[in-house]
N, C-alpha and C positions, 0 to 999 in steps of 0.2 A: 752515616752512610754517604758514600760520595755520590755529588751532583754528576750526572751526564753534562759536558759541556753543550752549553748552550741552551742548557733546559730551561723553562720560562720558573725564576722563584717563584717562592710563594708573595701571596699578597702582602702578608705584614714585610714581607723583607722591602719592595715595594716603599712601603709606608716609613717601614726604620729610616731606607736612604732619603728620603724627602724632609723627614725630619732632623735627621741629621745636619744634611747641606742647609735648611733654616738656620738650624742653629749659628752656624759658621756666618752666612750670611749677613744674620742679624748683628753676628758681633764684627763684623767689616763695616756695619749700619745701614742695612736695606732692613726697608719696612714693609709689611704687608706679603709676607713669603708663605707658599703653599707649603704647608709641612706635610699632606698624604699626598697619597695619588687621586684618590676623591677633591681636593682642593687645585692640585692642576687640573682636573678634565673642567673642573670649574672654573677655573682662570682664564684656558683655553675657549671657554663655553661664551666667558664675555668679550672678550679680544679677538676674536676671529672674526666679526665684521667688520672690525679696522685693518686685519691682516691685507698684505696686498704682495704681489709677484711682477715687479715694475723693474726696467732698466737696470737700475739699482742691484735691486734681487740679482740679474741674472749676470752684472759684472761680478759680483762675487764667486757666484758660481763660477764661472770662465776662469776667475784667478784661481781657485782651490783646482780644478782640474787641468793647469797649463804648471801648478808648484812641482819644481824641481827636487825631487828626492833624490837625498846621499845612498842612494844604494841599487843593489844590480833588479834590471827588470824594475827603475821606479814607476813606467808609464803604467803597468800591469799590475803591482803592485796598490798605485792609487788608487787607481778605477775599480778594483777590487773594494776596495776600504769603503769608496764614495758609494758605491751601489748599495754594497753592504747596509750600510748609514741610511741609504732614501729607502731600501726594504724595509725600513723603523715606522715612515712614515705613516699617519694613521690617513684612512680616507679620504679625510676632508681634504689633508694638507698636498696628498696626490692629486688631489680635483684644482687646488689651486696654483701646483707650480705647472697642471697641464700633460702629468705622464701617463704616458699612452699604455694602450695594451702592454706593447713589445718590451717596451721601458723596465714595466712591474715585472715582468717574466725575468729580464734579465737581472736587474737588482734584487727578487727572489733567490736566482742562479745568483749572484754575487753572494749574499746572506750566506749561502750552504757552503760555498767554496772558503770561505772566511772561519767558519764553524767545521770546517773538516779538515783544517791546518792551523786552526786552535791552539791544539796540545802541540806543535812543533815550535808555535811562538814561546808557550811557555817553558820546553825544554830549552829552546835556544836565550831568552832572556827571563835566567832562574832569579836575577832579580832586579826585576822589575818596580815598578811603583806600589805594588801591595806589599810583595816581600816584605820588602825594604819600610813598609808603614809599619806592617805587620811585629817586624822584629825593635822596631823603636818603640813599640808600646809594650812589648814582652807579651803577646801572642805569639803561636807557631802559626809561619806561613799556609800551612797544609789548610787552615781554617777558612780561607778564605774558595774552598773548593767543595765546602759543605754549607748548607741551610739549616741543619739541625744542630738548637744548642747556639746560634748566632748570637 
């Protein structure tokens, strides 16, 4: 049965992608890789009183929101992506880059307008970087729009 885009998977799918990108990692040679999502919130759980939101931090940011996009509407376009992207954000990491009420509202609003022009991404680029994985390994693309049977 097909996913709704944007529907939250299930947990093991979760767990398969973390496992997965271990693997990869491990064989580039990183050591000590979270392979569930139980092993990130645990990662996260110890590294977050080192974490910090300094000068640093926030030239980055400046640079990802002044990047010049090849195409029509890029200002509109970004800012969509970037909100969309800090809507991800889990609490804590909202508490410490500082975002405000209004902030979460609209990067909520960015989340849904991103997730409601979805399917027009994927009609307009039919292949994309899954296809395209998809058909190098001899799966059908369509698989990657379902959870059951992954």
């Amino acid at each position: 049965m097909p996913t709704p885009a944007c529907a939250r998977p299930p947990a093991w799918v979760d767990d398969r992608y973390y496992d997965e990108a271990r693997r990869v990692a491990e064989a580039l040679g990183a050591r000590d890789v979270p392979a569930s999502a139980a092993d990130v919130d645990a990662y996260f759980a110890r590294v977050r009183p080192r974490l910090r939101f300094d000068g640093r931090s926030r030239e980055v940011l400046d640079v990802l929101r002044r990047v010049r996009l090849p195409v029509p509407g890029a200002g509109v376009s970004r800012d969509v992506f970037l909100g969309a992207g800090a809507a991800l954000l889990p609490d804590w990491a909202e508490t410490l880059l500082g975002v405000t009420p209004a902030q979460r509202l609209r990067h909520r609003a960015c989340a849904r307008m991103l997730a409601s022009i979805a399917p027009l991404f994927r009609i307009a680029l039919p292949d994309g970087v899954a296809p395209r994985a998809c058909r190098r390994v001899g799966v059908e693309p369509a698989i990657v729009r379902r959870w059951d049977g992954v």
